[in-house]
BALOBA-1460 file (C-alpha; in Angstrom, 3 decimals):
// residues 328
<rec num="1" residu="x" x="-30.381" y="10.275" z="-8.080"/>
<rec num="2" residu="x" x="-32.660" y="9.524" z="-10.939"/>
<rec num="3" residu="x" x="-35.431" y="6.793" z="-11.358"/>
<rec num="4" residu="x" x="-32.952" y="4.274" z="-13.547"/>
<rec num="5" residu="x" x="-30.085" y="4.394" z="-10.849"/>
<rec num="6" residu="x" x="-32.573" y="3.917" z="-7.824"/>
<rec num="7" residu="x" x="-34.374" y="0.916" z="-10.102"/>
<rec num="8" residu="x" x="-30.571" y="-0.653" z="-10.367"/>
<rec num="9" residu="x" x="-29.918" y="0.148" z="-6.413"/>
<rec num="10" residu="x" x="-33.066" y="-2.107" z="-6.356"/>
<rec num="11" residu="x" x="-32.109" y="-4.713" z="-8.730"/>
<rec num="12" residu="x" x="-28.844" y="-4.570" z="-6.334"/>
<rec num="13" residu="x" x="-30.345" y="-5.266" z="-2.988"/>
<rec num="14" residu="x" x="-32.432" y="-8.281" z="-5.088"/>
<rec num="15" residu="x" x="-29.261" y="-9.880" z="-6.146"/>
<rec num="16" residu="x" x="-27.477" y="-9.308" z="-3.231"/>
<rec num="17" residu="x" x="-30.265" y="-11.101" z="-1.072"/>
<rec num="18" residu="x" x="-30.648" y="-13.837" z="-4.062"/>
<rec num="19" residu="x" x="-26.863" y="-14.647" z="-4.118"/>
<rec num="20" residu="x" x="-26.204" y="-17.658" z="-5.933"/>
<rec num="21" residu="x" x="-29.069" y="-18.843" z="-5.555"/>
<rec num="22" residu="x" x="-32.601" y="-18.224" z="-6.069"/>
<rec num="23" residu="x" x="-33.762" y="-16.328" z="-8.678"/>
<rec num="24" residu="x" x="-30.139" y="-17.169" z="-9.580"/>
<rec num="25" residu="x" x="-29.665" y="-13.548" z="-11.506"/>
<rec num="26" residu="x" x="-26.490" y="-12.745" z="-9.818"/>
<rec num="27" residu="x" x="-24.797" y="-16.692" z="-11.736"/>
<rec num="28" residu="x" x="-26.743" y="-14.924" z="-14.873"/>
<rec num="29" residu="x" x="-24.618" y="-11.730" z="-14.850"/>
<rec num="30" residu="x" x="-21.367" y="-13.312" z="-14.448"/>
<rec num="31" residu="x" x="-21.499" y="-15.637" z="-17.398"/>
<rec num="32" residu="x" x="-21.785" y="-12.985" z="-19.622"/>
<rec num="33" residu="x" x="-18.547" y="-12.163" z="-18.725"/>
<rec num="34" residu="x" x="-18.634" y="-8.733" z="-16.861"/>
<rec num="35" residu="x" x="-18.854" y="-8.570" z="-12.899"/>
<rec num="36" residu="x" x="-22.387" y="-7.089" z="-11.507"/>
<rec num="37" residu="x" x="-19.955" y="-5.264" z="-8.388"/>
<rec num="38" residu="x" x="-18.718" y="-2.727" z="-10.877"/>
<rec num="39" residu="x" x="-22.111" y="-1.531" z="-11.646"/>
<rec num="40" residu="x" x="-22.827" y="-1.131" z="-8.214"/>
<rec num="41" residu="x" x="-19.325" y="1.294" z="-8.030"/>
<rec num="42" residu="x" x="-20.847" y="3.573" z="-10.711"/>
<rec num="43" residu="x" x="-24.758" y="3.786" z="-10.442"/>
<rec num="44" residu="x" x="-23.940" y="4.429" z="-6.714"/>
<rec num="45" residu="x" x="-22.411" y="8.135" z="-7.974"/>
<rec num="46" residu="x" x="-24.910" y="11.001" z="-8.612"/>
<rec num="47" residu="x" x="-23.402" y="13.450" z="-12.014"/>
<rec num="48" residu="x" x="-26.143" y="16.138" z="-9.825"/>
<rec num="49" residu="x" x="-23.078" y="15.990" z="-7.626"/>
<rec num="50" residu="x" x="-20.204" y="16.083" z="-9.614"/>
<rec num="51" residu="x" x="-18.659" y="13.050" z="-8.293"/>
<rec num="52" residu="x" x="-16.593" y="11.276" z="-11.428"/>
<rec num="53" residu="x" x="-15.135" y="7.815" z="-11.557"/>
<rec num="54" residu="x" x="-11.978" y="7.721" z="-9.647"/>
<rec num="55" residu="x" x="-8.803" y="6.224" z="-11.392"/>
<rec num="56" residu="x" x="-7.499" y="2.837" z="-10.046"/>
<rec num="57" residu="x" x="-3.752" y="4.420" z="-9.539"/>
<rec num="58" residu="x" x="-2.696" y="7.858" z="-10.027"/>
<rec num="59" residu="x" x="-2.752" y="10.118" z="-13.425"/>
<rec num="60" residu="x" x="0.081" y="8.887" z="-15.739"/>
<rec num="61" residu="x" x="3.407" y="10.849" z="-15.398"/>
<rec num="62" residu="x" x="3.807" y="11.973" z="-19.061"/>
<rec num="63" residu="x" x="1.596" y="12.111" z="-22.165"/>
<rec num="64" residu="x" x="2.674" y="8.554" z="-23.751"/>
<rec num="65" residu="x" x="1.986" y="6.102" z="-20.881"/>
<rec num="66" residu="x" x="-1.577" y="7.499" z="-20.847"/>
<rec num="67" residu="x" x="-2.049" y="8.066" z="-24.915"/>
<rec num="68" residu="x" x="-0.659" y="4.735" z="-25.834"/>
<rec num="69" residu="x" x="-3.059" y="1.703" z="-25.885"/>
<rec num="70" residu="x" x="-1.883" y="-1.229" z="-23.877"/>
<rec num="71" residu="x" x="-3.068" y="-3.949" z="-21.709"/>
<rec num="72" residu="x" x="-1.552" y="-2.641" z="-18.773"/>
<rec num="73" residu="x" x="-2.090" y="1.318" z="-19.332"/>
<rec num="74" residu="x" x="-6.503" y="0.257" z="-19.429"/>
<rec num="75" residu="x" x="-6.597" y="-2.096" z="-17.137"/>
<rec num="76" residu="x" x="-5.421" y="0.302" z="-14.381"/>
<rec num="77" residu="x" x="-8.367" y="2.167" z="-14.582"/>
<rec num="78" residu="x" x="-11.032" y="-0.649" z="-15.065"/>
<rec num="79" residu="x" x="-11.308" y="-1.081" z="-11.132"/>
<rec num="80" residu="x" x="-10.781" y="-4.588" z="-10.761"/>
<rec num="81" residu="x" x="-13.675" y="-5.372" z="-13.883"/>
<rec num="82" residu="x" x="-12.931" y="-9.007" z="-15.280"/>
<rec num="83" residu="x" x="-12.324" y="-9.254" z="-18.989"/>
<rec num="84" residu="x" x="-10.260" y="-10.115" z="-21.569"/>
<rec num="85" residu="x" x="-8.486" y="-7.536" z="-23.458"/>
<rec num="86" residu="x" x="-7.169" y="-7.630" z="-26.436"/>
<rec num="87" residu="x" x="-5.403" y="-4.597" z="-28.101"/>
<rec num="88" residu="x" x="-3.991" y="-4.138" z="-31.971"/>
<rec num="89" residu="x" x="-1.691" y="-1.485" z="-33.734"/>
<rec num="90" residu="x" x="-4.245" y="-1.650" z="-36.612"/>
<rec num="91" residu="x" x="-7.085" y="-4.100" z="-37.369"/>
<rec num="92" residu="x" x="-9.155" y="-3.994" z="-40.735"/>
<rec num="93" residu="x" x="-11.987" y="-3.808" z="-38.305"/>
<rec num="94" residu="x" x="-12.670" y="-4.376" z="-34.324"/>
<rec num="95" residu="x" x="-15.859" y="-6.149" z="-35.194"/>
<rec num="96" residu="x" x="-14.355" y="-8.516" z="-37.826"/>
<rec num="97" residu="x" x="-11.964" y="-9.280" z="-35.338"/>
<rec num="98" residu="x" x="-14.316" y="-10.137" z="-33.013"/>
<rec num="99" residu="x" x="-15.906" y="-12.353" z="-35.514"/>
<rec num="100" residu="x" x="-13.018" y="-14.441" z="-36.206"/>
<rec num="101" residu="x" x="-12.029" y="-14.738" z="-32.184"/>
<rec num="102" residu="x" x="-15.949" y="-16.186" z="-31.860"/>
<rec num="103" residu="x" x="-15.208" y="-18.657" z="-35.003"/>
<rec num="104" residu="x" x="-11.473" y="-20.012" z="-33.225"/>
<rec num="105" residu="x" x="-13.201" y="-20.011" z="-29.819"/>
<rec num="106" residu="x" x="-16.224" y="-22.566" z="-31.302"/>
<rec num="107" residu="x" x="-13.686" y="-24.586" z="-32.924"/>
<rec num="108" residu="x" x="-11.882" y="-24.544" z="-29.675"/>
<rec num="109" residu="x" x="-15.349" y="-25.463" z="-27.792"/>
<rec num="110" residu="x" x="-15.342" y="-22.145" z="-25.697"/>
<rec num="111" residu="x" x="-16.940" y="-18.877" z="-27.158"/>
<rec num="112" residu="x" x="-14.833" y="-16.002" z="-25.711"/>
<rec num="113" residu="x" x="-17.543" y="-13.830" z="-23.954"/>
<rec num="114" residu="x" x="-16.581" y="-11.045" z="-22.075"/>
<rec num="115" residu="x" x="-13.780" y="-9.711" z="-24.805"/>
<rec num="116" residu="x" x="-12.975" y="-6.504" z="-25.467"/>
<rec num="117" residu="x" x="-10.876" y="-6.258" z="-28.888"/>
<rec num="118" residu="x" x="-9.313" y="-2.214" z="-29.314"/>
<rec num="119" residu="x" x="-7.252" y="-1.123" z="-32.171"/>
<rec num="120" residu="x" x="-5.402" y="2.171" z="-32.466"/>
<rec num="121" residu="x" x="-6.847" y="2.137" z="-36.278"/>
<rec num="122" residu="x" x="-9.041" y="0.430" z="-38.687"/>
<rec num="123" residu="x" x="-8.496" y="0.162" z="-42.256"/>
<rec num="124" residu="x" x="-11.770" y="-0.951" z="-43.519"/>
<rec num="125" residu="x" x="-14.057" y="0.059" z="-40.740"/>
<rec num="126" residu="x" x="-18.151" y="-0.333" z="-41.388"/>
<rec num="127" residu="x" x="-21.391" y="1.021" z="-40.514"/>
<rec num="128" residu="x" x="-24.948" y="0.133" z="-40.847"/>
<rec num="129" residu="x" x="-25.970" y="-0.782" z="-43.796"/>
<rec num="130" residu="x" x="-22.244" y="-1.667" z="-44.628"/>
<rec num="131" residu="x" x="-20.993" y="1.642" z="-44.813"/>
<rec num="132" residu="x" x="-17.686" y="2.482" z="-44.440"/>
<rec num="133" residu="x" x="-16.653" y="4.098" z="-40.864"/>
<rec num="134" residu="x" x="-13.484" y="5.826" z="-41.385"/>
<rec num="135" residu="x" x="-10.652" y="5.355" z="-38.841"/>
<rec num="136" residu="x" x="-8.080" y="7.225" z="-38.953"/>
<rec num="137" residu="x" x="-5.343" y="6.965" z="-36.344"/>
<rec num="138" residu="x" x="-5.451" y="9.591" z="-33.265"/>
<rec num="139" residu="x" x="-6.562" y="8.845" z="-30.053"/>
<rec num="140" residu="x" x="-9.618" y="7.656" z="-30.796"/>
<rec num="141" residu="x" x="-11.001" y="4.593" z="-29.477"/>
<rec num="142" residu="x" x="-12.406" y="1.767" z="-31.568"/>
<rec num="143" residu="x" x="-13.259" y="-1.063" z="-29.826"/>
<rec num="144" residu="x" x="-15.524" y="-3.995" z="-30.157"/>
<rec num="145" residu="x" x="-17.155" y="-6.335" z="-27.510"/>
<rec num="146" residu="x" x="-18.403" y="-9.877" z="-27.860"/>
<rec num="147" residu="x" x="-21.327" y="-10.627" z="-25.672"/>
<rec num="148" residu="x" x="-23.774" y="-13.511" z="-24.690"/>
<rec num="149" residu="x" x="-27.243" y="-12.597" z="-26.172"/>
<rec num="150" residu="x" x="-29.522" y="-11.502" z="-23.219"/>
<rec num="151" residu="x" x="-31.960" y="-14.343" z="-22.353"/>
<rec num="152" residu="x" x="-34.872" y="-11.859" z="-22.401"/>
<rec num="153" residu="x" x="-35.615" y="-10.981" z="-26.119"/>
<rec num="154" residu="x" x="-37.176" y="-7.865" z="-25.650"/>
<rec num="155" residu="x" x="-33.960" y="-6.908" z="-24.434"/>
<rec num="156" residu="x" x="-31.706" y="-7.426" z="-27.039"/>
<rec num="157" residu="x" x="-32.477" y="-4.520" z="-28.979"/>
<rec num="158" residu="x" x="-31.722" y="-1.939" z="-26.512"/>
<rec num="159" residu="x" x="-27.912" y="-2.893" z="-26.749"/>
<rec num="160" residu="x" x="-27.399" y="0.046" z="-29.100"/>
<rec num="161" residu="x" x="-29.484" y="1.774" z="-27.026"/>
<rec num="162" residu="x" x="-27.560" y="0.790" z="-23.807"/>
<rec num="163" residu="x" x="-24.361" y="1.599" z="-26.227"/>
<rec num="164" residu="x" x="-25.229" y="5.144" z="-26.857"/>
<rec num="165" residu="x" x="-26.112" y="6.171" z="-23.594"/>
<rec num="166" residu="x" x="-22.361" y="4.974" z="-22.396"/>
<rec num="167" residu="x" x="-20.685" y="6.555" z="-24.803"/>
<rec num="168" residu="x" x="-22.552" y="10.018" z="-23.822"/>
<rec num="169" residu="x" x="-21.893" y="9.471" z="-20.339"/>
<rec num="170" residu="x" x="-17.925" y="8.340" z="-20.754"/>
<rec num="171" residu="x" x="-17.960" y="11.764" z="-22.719"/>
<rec num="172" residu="x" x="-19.627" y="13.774" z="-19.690"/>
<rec num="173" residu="x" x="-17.133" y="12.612" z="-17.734"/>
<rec num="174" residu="x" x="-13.673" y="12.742" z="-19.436"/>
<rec num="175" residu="x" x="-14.403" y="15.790" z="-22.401"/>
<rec num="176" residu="x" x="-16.078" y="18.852" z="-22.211"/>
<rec num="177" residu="x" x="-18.881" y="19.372" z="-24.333"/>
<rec num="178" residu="x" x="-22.741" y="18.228" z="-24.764"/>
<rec num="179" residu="x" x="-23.153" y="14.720" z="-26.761"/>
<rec num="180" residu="x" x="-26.261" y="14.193" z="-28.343"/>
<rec num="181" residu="x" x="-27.692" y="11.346" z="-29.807"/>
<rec num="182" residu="x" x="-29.403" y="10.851" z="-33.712"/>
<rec num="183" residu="x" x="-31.315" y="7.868" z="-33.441"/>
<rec num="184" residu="x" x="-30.218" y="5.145" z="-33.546"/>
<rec num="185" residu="x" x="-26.796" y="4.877" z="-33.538"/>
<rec num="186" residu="x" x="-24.920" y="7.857" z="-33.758"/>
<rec num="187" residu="x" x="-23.417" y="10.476" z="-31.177"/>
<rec num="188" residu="x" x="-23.024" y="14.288" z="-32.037"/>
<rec num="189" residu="x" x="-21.217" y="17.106" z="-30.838"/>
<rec num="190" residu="x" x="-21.323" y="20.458" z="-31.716"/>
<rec num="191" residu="x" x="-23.375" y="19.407" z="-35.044"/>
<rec num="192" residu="x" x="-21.041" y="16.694" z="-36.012"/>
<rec num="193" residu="x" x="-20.682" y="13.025" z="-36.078"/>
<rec num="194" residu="x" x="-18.336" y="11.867" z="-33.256"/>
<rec num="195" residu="x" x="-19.384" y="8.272" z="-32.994"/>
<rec num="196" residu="x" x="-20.846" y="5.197" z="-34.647"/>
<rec num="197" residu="x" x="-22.333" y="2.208" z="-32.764"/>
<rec num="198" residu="x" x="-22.821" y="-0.794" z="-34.640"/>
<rec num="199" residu="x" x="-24.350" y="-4.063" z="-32.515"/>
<rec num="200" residu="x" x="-24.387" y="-7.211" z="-35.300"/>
<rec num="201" residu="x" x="-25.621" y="-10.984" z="-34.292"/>
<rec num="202" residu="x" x="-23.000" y="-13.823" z="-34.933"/>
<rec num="203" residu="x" x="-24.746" y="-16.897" z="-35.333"/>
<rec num="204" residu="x" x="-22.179" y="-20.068" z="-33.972"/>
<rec num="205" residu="x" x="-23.174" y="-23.625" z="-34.986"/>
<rec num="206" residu="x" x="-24.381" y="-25.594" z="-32.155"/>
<rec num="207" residu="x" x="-23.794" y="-22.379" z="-30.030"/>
<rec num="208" residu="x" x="-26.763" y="-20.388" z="-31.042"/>
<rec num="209" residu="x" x="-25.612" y="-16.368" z="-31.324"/>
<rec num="210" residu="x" x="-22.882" y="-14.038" z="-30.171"/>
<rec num="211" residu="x" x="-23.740" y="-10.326" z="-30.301"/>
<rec num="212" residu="x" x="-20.807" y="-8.214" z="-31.443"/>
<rec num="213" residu="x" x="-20.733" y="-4.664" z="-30.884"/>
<rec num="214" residu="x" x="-18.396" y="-2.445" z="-32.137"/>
<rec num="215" residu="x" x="-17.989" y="1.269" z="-30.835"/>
<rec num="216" residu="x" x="-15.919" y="3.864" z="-32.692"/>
<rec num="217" residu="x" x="-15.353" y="7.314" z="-31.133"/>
<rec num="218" residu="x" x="-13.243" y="9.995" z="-32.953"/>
<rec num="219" residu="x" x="-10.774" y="11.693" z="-30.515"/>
<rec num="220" residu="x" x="-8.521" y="14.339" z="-30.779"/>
<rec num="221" residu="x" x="-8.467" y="13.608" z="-34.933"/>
<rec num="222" residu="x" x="-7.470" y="16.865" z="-36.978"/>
<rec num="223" residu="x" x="-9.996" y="17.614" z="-39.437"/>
<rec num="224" residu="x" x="-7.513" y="16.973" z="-43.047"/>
<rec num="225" residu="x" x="-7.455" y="13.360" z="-41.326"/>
<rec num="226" residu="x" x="-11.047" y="12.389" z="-42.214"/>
<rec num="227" residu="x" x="-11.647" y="11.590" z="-45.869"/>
<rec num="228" residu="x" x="-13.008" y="14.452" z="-48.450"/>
<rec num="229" residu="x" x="-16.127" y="13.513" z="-48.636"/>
<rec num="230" residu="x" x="-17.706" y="13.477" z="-44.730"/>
<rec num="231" residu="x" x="-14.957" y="16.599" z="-43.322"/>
<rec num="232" residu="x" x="-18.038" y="19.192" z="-43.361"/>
<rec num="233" residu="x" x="-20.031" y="16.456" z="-41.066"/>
<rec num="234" residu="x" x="-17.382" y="14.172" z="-39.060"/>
<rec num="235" residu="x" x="-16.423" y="15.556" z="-35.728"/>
<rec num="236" residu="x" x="-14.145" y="14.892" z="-32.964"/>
<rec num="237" residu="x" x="-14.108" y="14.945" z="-29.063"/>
<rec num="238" residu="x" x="-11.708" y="16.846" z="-27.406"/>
<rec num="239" residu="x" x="-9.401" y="14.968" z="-24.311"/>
<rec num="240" residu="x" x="-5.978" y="15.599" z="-23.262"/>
<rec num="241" residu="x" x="-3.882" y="12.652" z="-25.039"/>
<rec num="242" residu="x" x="-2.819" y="11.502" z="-21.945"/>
<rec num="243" residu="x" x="-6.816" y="10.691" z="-20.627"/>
<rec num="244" residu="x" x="-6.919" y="8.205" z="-23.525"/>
<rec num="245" residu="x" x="-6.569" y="4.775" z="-21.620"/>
<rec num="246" residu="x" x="-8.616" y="6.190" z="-18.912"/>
<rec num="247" residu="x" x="-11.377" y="6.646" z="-21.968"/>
<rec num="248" residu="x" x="-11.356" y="3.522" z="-22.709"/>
<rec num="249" residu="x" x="-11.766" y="2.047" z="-19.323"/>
<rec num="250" residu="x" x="-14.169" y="4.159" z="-18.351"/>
<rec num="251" residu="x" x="-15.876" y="3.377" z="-21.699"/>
<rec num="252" residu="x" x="-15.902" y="-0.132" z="-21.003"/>
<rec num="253" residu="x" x="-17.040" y="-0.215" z="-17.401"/>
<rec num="254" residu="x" x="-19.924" y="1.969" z="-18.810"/>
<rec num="255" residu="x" x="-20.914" y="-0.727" z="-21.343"/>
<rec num="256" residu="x" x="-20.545" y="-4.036" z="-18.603"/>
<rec num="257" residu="x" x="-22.337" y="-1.802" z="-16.653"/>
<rec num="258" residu="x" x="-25.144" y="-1.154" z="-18.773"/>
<rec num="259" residu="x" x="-25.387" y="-5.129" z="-20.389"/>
<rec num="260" residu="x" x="-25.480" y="-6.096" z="-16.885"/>
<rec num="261" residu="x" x="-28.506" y="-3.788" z="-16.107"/>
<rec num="262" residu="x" x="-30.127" y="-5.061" z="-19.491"/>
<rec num="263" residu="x" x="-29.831" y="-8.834" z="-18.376"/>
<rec num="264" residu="x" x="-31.337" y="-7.710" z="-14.735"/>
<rec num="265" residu="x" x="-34.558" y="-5.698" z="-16.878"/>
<rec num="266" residu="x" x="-32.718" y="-2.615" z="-16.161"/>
<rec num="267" residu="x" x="-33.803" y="0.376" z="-19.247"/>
<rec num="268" residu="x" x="-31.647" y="2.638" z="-20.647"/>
<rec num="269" residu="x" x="-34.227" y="4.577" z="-22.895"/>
<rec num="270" residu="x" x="-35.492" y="7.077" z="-20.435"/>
<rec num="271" residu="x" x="-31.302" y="8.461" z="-20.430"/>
<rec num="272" residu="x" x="-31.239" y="7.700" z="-23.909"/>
<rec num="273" residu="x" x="-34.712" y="9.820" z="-24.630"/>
<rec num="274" residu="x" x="-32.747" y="12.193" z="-22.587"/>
<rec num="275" residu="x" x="-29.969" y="12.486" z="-24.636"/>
<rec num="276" residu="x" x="-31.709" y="12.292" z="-27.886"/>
<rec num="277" residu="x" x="-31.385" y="15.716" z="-30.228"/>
<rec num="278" residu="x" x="-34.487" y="14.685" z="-33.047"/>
<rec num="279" residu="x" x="-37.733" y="14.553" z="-30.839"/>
<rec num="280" residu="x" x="-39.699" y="17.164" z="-32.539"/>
<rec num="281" residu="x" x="-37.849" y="17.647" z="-35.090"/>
<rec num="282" residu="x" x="-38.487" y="16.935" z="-39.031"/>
<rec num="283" residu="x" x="-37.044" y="14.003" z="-40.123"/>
<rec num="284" residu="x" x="-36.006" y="12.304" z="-43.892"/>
<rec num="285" residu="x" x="-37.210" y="8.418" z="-42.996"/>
<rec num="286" residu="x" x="-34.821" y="6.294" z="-45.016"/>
<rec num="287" residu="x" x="-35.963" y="3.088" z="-45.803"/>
<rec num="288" residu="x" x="-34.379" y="-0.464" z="-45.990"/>
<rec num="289" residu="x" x="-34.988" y="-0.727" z="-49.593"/>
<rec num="290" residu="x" x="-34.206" y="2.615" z="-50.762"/>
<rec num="291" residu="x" x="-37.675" y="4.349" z="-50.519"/>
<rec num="292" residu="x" x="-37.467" y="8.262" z="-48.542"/>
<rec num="293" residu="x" x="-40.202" y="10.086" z="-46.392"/>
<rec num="294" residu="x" x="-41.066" y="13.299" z="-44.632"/>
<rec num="295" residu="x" x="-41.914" y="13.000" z="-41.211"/>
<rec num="296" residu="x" x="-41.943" y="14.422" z="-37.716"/>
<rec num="297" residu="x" x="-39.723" y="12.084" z="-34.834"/>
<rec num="298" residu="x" x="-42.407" y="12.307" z="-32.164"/>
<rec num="299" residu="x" x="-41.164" y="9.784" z="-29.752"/>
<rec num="300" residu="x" x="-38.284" y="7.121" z="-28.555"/>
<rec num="301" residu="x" x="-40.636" y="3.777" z="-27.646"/>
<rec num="302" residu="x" x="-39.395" y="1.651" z="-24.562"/>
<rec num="303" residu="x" x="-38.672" y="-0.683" z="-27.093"/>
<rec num="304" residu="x" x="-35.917" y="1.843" z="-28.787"/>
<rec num="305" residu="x" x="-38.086" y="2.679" z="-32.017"/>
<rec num="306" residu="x" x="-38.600" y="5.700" z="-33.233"/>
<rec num="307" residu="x" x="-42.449" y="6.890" z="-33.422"/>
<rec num="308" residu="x" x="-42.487" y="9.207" z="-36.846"/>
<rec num="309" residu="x" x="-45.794" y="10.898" z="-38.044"/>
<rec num="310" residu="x" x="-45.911" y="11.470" z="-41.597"/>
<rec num="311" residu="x" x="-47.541" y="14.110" z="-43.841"/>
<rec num="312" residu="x" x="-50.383" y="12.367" z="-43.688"/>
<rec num="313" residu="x" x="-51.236" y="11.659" z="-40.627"/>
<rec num="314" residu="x" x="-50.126" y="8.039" z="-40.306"/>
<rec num="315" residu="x" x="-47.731" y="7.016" z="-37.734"/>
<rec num="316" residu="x" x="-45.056" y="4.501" z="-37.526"/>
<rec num="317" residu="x" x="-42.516" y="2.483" z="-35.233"/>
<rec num="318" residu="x" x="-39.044" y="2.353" z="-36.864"/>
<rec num="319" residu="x" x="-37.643" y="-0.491" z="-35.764"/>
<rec num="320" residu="x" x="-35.016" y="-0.303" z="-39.033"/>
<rec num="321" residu="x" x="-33.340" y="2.136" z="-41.566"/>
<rec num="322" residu="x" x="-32.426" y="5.351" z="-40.541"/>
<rec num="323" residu="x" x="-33.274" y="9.067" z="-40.694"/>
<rec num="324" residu="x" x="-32.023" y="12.228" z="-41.826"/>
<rec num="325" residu="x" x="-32.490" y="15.572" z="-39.716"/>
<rec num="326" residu="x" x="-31.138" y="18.964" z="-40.860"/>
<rec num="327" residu="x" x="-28.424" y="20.000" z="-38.371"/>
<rec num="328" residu="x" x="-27.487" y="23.527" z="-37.726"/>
């Protein structure tokens, strides 16, 4: 196995001897909302040995009662993991939605951590930098989470981080194909954009923050579906239709999974480094106000930055803004 699922296998036996006591990590897991004895499930399997998740029940009979998003058609395959979930026709966006479930749950004195909010579409989904995210309906898989910020602050940006590396290992597992991920929040497949991660802070008076984070993964989408303008760059993964709900769960065990880890001091960056396509590579750095670059991407920090050299010789940590890499 490698070095991040024998560190959790570690951070397992600690909890398990802690209890609920202690250190008193194992009370500190569950309060977030996710249970720490579904991470166990999957950091026990190896991918070097081709063991996958195994479904709660048995494959779906036909191609609806696995392609249509409900309640009951996800939670068969989430293995027992404890959350709320909420699912839409349409939403203008998963993360909005999230916001305004964290803004009736303060004025109903309990912030609904743990919530997973899916919609079979979005009609104004967003981006970094308040882009738009388009979303057409398929059987793709938007979905947003609202999480307790992690008490250690050096973890809270490696959510995106922790984000990415699920999404790349839900598509390992369900799709065939090689994801590959463009710092900091974008999966790729084949040269195209297949994903967008967005994790935002939700600040709740007298509650301190929520973290929101939204996920939106194109599946099965025919190309004429995505708008003019981003058809020669947007992408798709390929599933059978009838894998769809078993996406999504597996998709969301990934992610309580991986918060979990983060709130034990668990890193994702050595998968994410892993996984990443733009180490080496010449890079457009994109700043927050507008200014552009040349550089080289030399390196993913253990903080999630991005080390760039420019043509100059200096060198930077991105800790914002984005870059652009020539694909092909």
């Amino acid at each position: 196995m490698s070095a991040r699922l024998s560190a959790r296998q570690s951070l397992e036996a600690e909890t398990e001897n802690a209890g609920t006591g202690g250190t008193g990590k194992r009370r500190d897991v569950k309060r977030i909302g996710f249970r720490w004895d579904i991470c166990v499930k999957i950091d026990t399997m190896s991918r070097d040995s081709d063991i996958a998740i195994p479904p709660a029940g048995p494959a779906p009979a036909c191609t609806n009662e696995g392609r249509t998003l409900s309640t009951d058609g996800v939670r068969r395959y989430l293995d027992g993991l404890s959350c709320e979930l909420v699912i839409r026709d349409s939403l203008d966006s998963t993360n909005d939605e999230a916001r305004r479930m964290i803004v009736a749950g303060r004025l109903d004195g309990a912030i609904p951590y743990g919530t997973v909010i899916m919609a079979d579409e979005q009609t104004a989904g967003y981006g970094r930098m308040g882009r738009s995210f388009a979303s057409p309906a398929a059987d793709s898989i938007y979905v947003s989470f609202i999480l307790k910020p992690i008490a250690k602050a050096t973890s809270t940006p490696l959510i995106t981080v922790m984000a990415a590396v699920a999404v790349c290992e839900t598509i390992e597992t369900m799709a065939d194909g090689e994801p590959r991920i463009k710092w900091v929040n974008d999966i790729y497949m084949g040269g195209r954009k297949v994903c967008g991660i967005l994790a935002e802070a939700v600040s709740v008076a007298g509650s301190g923050l929520c973290v929101v984070l939204g996920i939106g993964v194109n599946i099965n989408v025919p190309p004429r579906a995505f708008p003019e303008g981003i058809r020669e760059t947007a992408g798709s993964v390929r599933i059978a239709p009838q894998l769809r709900c078993r996406f999504a769960a597996d998709l969301i065990k990934r992610v309580a999974c991986g918060y979990d880890s983060l709130a034990l001091g668990v890193s994702p960056v050595s998968d994410y480094r892993r996984r990443s396509f733009i180490i080496g590579s010449e890079v457009i750095v994109v700043k927050s106000g507008g200014g552009e670059a040349s550089a080289v991407a030399e390196e993913i920090a253990d903080d999630g930055s991005l080390l760039v050299r420019y043509a100059d010789g200096r060198h930077e940590a991105l800790n914002s803004g984005e870059v652009r890499v020539r694909l092909g």
